[in-house]
MIFITOR-116585 format. One record per atom (N, C-alpha, C, CB): atom name; x, y, z. Coordinates in steps of 0.05 Angstrom, whole numbers. Atoms other than C-alpha are relative to their C-alpha. Glycine has a CB too. Layout:
N
('CA',(X,Y,Z))
...
***
This chain:
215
('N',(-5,-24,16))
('CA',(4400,1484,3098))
('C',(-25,17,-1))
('CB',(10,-7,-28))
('N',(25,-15,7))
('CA',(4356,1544,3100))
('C',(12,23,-16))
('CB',(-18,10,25))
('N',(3,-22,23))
('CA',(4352,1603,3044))
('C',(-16,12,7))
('CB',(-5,-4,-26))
('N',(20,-13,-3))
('CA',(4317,1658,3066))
('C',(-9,22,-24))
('CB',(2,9,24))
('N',(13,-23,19))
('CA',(4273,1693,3009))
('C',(-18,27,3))
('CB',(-15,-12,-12))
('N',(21,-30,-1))
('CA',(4231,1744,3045))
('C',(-6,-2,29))
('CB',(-34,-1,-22))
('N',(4,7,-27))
('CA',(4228,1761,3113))
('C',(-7,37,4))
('CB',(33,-18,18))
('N',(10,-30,-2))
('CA',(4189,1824,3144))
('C',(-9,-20,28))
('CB',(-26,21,-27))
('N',(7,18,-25))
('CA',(4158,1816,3213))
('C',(-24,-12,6))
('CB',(2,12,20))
('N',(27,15,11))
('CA',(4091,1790,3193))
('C',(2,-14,-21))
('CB',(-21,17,-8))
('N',(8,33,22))
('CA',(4112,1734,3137))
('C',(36,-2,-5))
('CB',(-26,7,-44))
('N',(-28,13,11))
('CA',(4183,1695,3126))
('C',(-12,-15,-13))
('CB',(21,-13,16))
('N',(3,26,15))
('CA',(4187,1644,3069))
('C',(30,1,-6))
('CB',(-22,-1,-30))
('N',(-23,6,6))
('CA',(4242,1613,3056))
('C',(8,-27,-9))
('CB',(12,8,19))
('N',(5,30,23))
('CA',(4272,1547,3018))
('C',(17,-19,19))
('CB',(17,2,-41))
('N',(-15,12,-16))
('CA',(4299,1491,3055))
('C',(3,-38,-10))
('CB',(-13,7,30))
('N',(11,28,7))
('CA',(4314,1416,3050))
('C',(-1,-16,24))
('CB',(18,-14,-22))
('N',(17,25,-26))
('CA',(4282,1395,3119))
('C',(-20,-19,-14))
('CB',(-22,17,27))
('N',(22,28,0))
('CA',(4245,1335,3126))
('C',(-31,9,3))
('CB',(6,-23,29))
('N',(35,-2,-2))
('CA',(4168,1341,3106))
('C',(-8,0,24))
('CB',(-17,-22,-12))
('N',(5,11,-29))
('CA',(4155,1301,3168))
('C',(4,30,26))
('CB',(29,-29,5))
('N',(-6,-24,-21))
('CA',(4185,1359,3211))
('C',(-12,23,-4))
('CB',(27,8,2))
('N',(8,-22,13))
('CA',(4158,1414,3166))
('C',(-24,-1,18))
('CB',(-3,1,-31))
('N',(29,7,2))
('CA',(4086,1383,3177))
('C',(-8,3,31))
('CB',(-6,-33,-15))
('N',(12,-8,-28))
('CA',(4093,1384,3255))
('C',(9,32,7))
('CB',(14,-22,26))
('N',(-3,-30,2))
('CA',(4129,1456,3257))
('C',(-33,1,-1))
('CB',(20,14,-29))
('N',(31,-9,2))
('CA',(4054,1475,3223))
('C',(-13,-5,14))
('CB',(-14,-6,-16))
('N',(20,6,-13))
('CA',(4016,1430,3261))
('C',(1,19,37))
('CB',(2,-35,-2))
('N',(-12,-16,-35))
('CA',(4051,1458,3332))
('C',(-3,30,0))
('CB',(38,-6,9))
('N',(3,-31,-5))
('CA',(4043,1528,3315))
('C',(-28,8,19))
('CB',(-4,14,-33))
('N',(21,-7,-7))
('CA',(3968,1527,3337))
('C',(-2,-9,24))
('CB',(-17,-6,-14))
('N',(-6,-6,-25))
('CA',(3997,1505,3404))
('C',(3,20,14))
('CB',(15,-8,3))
('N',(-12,-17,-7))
('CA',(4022,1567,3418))
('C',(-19,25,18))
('CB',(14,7,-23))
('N',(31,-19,-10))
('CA',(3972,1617,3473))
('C',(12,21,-11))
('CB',(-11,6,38))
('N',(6,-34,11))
('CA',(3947,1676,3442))
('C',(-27,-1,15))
('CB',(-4,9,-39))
('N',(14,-20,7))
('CA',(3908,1728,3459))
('C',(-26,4,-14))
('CB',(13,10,-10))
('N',(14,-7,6))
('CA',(3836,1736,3446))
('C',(-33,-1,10))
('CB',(7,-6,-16))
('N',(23,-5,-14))
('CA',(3770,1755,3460))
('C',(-14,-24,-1))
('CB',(-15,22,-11))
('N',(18,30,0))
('CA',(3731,1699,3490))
('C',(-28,0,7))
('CB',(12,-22,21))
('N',(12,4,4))
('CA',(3676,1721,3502))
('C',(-25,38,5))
('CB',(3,-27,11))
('N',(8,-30,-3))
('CA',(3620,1792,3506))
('C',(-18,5,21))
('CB',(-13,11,-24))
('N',(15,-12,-17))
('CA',(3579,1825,3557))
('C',(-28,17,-22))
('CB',(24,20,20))
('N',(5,-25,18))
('CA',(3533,1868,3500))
('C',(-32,8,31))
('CB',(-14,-11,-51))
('N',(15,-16,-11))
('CA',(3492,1917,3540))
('C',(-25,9,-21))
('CB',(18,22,11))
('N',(19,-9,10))
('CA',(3460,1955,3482))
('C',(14,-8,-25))
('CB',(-9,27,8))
('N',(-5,5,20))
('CA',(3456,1936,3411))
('C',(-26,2,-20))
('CB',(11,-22,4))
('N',(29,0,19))
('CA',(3404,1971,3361))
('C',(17,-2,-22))
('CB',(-25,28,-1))
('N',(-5,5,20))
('CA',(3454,1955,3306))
('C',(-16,-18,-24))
('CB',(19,-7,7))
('N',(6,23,17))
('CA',(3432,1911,3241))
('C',(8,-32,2))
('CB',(9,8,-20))
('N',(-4,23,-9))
('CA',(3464,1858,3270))
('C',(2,-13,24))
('CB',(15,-5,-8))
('N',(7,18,-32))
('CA',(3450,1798,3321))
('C',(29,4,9))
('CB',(-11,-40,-1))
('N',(-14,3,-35))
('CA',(3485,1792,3388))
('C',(30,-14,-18))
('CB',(-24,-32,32))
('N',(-30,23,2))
('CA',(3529,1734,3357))
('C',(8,9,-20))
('CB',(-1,-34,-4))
('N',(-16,-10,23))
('CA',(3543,1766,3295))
('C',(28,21,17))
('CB',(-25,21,-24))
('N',(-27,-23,-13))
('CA',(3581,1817,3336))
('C',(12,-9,22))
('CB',(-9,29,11))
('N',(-10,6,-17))
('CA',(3606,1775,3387))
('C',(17,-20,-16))
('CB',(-14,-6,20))
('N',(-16,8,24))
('CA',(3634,1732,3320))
('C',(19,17,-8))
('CB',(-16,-4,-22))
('N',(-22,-12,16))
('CA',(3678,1791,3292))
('C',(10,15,23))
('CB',(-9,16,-27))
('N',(-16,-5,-21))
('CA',(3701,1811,3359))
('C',(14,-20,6))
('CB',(-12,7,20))
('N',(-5,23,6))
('CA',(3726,1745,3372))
('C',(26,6,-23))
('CB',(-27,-16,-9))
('N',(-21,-1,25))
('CA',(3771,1753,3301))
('C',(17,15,-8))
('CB',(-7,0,-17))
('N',(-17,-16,1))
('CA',(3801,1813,3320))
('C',(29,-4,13))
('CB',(-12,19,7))
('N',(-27,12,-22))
('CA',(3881,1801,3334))
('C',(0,23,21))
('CB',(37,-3,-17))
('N',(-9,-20,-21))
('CA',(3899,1836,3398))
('C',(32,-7,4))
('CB',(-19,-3,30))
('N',(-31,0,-15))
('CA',(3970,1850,3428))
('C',(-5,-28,14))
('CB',(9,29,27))
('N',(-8,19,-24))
('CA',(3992,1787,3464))
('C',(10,6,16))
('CB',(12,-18,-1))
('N',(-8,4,-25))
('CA',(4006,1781,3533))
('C',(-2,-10,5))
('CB',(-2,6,15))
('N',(-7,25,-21))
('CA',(4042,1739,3585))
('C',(-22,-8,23))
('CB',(27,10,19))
('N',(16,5,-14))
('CA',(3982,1720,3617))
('C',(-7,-33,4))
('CB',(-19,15,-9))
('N',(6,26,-6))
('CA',(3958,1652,3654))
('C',(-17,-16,-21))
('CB',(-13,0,26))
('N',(14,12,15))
('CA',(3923,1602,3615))
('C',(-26,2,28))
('CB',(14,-30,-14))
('N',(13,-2,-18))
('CA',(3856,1600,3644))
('C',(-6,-31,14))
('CB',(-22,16,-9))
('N',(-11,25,-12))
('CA',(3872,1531,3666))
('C',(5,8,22))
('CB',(22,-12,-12))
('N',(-17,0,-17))
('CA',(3920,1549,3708))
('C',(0,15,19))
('CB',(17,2,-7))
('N',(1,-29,-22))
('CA',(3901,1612,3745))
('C',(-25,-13,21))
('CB',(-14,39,-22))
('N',(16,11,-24))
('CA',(3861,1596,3814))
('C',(-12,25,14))
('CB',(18,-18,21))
('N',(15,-16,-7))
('CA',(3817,1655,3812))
('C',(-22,-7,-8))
('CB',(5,20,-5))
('N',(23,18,0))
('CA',(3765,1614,3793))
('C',(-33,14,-7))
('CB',(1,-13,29))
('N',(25,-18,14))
('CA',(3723,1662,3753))
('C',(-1,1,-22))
('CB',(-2,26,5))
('N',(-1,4,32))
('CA',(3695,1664,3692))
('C',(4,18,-15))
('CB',(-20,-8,-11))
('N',(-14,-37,14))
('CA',(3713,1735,3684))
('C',(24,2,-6))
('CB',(1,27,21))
('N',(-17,-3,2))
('CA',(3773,1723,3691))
('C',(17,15,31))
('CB',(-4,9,-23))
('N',(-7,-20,-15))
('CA',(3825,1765,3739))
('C',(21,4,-11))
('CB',(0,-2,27))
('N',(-17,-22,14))
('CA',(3883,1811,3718))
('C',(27,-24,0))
('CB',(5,36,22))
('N',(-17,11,11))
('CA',(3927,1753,3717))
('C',(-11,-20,-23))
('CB',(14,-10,20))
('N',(13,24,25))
('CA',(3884,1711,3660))
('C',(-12,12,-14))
('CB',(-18,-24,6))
('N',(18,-9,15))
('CA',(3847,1761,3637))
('C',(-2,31,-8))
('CB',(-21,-7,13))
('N',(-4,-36,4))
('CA',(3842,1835,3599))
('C',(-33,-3,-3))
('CB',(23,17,-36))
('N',(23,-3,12))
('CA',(3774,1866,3589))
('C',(7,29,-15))
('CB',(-24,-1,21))
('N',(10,-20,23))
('CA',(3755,1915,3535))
('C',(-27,13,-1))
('CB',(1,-14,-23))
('N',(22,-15,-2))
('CA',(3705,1962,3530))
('C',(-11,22,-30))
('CB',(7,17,25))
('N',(6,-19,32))
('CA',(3663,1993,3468))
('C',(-24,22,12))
('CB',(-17,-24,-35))
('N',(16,-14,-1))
('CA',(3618,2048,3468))
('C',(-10,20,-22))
('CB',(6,8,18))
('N',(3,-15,26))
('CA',(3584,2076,3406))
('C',(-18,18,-3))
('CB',(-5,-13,-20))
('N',(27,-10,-6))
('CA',(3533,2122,3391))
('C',(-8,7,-31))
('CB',(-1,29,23))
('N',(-2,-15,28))
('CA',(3513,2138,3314))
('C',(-10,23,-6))
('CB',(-9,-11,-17))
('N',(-10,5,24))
('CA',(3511,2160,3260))
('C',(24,-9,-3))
('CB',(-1,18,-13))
('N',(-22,9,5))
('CA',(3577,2120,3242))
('C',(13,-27,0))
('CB',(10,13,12))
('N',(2,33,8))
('CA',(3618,2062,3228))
('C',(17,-11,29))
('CB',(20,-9,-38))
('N',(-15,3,-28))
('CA',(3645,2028,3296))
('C',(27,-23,-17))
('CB',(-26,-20,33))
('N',(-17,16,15))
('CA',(3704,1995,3284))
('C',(26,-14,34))
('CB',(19,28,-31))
('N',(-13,21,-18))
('CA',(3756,1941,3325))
('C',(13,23,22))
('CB',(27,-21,-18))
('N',(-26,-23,-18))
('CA',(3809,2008,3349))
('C',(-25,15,18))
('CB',(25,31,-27))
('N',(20,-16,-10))
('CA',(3741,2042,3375))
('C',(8,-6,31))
('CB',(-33,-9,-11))
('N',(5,1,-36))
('CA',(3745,1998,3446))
('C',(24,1,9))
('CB',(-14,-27,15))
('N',(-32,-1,0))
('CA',(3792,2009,3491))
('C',(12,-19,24))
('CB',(12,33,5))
('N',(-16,-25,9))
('CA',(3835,2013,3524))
('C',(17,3,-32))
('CB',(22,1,23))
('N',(-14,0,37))
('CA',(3876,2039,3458))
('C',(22,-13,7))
('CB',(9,35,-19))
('N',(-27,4,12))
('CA',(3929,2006,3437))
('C',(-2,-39,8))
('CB',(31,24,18))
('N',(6,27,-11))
('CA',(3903,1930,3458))
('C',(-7,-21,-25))
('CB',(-27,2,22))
('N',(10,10,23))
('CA',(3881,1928,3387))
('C',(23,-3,-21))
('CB',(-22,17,-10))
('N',(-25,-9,29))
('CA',(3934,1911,3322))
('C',(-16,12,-17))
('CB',(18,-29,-21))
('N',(9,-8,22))
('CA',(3879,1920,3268))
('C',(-25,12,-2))
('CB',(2,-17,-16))
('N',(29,-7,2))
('CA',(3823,1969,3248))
('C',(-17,-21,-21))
('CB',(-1,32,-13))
('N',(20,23,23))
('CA',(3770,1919,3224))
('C',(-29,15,13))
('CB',(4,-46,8))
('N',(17,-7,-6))
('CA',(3700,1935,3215))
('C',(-25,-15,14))
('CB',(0,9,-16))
('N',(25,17,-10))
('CA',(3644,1918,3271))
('C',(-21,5,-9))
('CB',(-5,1,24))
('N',(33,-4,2))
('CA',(3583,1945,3256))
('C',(0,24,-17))
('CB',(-18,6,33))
('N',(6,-29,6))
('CA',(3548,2007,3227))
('C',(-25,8,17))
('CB',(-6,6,-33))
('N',(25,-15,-26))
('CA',(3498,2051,3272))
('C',(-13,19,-8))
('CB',(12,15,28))
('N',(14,-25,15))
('CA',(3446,2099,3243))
('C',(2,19,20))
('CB',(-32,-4,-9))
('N',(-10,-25,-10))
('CA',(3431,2158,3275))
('C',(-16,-10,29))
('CB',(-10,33,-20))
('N',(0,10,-23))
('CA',(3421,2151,3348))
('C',(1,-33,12))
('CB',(-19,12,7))
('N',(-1,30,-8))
('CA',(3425,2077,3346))
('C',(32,-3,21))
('CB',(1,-23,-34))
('N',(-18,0,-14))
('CA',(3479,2053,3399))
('C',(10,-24,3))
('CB',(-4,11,18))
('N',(-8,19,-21))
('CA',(3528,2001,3421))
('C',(17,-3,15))
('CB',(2,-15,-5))
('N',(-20,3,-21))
('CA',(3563,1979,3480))
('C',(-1,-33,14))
('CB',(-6,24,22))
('N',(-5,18,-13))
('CA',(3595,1925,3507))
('C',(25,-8,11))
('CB',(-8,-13,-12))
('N',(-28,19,-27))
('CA',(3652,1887,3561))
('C',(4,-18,-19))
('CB',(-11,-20,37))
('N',(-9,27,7))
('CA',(3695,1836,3525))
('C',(11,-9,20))
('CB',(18,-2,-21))
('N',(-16,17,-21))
('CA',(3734,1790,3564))
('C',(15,-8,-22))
('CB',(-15,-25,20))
('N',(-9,5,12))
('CA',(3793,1772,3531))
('C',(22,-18,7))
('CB',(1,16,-9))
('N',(-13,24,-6))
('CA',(3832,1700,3546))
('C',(25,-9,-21))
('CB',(-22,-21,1))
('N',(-18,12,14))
('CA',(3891,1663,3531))
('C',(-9,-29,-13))
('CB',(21,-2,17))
('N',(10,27,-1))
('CA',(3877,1602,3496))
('C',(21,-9,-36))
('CB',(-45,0,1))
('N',(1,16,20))
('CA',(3896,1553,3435))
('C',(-3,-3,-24))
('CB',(-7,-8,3))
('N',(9,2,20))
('CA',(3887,1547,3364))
('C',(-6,-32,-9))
('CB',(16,14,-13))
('N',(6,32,5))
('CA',(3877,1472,3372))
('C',(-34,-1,12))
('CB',(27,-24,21))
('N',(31,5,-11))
('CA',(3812,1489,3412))
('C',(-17,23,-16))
('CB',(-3,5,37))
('N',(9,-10,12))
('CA',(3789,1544,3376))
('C',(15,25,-24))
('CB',(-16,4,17))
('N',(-12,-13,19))
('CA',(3812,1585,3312))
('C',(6,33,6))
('CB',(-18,-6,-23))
('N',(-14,-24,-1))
('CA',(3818,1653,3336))
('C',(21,5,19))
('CB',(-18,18,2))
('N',(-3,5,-15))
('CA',(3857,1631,3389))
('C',(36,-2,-28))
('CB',(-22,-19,18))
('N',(-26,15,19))
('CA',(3911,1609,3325))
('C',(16,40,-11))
('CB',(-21,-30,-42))
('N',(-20,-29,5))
('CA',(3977,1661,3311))
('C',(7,4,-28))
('CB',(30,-1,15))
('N',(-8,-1,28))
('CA',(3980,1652,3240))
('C',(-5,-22,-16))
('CB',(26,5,-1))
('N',(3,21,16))
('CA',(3988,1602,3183))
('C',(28,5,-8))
('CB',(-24,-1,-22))
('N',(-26,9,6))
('CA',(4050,1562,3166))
('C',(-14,-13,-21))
('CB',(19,-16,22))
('N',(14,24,23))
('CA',(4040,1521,3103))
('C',(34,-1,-18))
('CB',(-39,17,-28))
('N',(-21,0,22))
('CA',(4092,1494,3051))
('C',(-7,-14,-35))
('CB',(23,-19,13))
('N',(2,2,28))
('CA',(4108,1472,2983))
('C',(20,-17,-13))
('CB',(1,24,-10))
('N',(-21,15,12))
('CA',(4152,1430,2944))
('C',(14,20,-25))
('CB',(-13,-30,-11))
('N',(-8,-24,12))
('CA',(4197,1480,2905))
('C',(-8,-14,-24))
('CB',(31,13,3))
('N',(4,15,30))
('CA',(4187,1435,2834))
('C',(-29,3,-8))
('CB',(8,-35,0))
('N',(20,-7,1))
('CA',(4114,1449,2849))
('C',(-4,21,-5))
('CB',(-9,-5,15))
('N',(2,-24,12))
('CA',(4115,1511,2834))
('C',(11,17,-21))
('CB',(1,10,13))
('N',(-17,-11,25))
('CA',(4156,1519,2784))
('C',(-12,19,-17))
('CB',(7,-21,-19))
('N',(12,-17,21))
('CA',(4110,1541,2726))
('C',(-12,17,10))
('CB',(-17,-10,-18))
('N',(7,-24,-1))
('CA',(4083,1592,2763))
('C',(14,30,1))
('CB',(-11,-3,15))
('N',(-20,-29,-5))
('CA',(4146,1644,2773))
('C',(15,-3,-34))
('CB',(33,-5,35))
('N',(-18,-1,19))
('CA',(4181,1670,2711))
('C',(25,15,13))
('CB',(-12,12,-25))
('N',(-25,-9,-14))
('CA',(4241,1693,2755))
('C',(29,-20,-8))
('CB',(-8,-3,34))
('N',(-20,22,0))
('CA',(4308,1668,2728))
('C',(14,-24,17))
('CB',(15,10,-5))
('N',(-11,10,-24))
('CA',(4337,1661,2795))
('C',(-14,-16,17))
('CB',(8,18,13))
('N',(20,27,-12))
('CA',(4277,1621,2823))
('C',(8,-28,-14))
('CB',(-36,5,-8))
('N',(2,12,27))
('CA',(4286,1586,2758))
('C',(28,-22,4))
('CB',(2,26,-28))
('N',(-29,16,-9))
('CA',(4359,1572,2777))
('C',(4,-21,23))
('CB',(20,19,9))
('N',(10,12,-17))
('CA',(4336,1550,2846))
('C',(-1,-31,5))
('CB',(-18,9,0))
('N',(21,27,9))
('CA',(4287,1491,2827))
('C',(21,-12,-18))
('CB',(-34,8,-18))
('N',(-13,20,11))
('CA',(4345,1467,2779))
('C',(20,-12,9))
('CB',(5,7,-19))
('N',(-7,5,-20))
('CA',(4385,1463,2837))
('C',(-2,-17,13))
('CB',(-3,11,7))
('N',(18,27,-24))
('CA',(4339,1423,2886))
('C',(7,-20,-10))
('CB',(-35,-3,3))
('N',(-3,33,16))
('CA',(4327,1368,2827))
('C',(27,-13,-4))
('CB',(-10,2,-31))
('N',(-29,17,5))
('CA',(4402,1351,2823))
('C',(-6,-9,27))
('CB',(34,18,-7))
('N',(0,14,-28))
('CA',(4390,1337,2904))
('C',(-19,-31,5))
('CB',(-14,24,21))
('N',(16,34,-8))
('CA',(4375,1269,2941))
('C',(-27,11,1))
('CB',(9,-19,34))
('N',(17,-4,-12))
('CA',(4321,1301,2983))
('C',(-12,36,-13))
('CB',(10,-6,31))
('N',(22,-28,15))
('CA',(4264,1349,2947))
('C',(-1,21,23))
('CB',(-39,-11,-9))
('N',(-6,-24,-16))
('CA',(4273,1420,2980))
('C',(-29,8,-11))
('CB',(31,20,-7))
('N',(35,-10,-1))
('CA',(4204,1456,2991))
('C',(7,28,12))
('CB',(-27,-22,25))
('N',(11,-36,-15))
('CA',(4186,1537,3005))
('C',(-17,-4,29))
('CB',(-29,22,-27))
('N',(5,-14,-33))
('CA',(4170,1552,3075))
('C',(-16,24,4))
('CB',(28,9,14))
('N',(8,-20,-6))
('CA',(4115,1597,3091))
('C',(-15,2,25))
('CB',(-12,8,-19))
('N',(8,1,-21))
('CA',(4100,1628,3153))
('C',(-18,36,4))
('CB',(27,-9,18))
('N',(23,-24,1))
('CA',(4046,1687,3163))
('C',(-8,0,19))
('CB',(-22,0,-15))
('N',(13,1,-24))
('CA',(4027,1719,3224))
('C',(-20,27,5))
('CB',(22,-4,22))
('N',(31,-12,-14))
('CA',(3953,1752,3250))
('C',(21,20,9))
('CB',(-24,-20,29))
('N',(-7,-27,-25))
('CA',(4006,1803,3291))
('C',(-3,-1,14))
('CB',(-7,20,5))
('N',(-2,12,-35))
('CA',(3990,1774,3354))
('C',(36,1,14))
('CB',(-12,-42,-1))
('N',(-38,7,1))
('CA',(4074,1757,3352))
('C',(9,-6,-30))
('CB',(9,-35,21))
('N',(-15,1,15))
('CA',(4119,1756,3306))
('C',(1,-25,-20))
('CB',(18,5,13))
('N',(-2,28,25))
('CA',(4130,1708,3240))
('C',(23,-10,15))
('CB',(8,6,-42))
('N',(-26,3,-13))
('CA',(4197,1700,3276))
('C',(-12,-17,19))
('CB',(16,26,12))
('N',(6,7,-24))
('CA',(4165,1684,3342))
('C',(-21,-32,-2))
('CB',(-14,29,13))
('N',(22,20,6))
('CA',(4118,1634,3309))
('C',(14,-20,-5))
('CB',(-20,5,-21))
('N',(-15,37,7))
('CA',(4169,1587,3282))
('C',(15,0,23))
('CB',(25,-7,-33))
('N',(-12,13,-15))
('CA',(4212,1589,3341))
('C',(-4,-13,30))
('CB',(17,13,-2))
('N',(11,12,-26))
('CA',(4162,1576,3395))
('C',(-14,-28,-13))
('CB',(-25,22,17))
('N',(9,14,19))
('CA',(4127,1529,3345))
('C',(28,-26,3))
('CB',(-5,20,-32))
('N',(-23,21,-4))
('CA',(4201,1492,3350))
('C',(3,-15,39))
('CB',(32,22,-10))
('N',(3,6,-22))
('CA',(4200,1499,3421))
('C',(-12,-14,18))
('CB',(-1,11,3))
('N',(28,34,-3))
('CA',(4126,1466,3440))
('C',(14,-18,-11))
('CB',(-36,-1,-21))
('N',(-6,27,13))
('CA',(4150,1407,3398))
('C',(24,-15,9))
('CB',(4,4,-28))
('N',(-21,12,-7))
('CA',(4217,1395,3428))
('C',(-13,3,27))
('CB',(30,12,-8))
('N',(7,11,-24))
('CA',(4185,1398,3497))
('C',(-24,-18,4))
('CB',(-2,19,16))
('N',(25,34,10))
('CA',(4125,1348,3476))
('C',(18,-25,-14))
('CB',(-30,9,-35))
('N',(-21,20,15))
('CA',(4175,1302,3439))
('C',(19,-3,39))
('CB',(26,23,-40))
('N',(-15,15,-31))
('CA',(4221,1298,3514))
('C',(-22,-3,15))
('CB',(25,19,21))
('N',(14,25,-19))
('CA',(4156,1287,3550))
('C',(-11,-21,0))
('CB',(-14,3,10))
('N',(4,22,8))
('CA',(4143,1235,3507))
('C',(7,-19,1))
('CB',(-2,1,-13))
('N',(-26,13,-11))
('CA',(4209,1205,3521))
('C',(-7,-11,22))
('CB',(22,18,5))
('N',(6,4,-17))
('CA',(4195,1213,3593))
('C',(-17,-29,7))
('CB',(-8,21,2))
('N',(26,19,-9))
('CA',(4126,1179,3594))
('C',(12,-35,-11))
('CB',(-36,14,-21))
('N',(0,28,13))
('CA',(4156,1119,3548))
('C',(20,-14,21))
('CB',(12,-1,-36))
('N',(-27,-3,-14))
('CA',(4222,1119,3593))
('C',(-17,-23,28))
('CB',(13,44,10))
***
């Protein structure tokens, strides 16, 4: 049984009485899923206030559009640049007085969110080549499409004064099996949608090659 309480295309929650157990890999399997992101910088010029890695840190954390692109596993161009099937690059170029920000490089539209990189006084400058890879949130965190997490609805009780929540939770407790809130939140890389049902997907094709291998 699922109840959906709130659904937009960046966060569903909703109430259900799945099995913890399943909940807990849903979450865990989400950070299976390739995304999209900058792996690593080229910086040319940088008289900003901040080091190299500081700004190769919040580049890195910016979500980008996902694309169907190779894992770099898998692609046999055998560069660390990448090539146009494993790899986007990005390009910044600043010059100050002003504040540089994520949408600055381009090409445009590669970016979901204005976040802020740096600030640049007055002729100070920066520029730099990203390279931007598919990869994992099991190997590294910016690499991850969101956060899934849950809750046990009885757990939260005292915090909503909502009747109808209220009604809910008095609901569950007459049940065998404790029903828990469902939350799923996504960076914008893909969809809250897209997160639980590839998130289902990985897991039912790791669960049959598991089969397989035992078989």
């Amino acid at each position: 049984m699922i109840k959906i309480t709130n659904k937009s295309e960046e966060k569903i929650i909703f109430k259900t009485d799945m099995n913890v157990s399943l909940a807990n890999a849903i979450r865990r399997t989400a950070n299976r899923i390739p995304i999209l992101a900058i792996d690593y910088l080229e910086i040319s010029k940088n008289d900003s206030a901040l080091y190299d890695e500081i700004i190769s840190h919040r580049a890195g954390l910016i979500p980008l559009k996902n694309e169907k692109l190779k894992m770099p596993s898998e692609c046999d161009c055998g560069k660390e640049e990448g090539c146009g099937k494993c790899a986007v690059k990005l390009k910044l170029t600043a010059i100050g007085p002003c504040s540089v920000y994520s949408t600055d490089m381009t090409p445009k539209g590669a970016v979901l969110h204005k976040m802020p990189l740096a600030i640049l006084d007055k002729e100070q400058e920066l520029e730099f080549m990203a390279v931007a890879k598919m990869g994992r949130g099991i190997d590294h965190a910016k690499f991850s499409p969101g956060l899934i997490f849950y809750r046990y609805v009885e757990d939260i009780e005292k915090e909503s004064d909502d009747e109808e929540f209220k009604r809910m939770i008095a609901e569950s407790k007459k049940m065998e099996n404790k029903e828990i809130i469902m939350f799923i939140e996504s960076w914008g890389q893909i969809s809250a949608k897209e997160m639980f049902t590839e998130s289902g997907d990985i897991l039912i094709k790791e669960i049959k090659d598991l089969i397989k291998q035992i078989k």
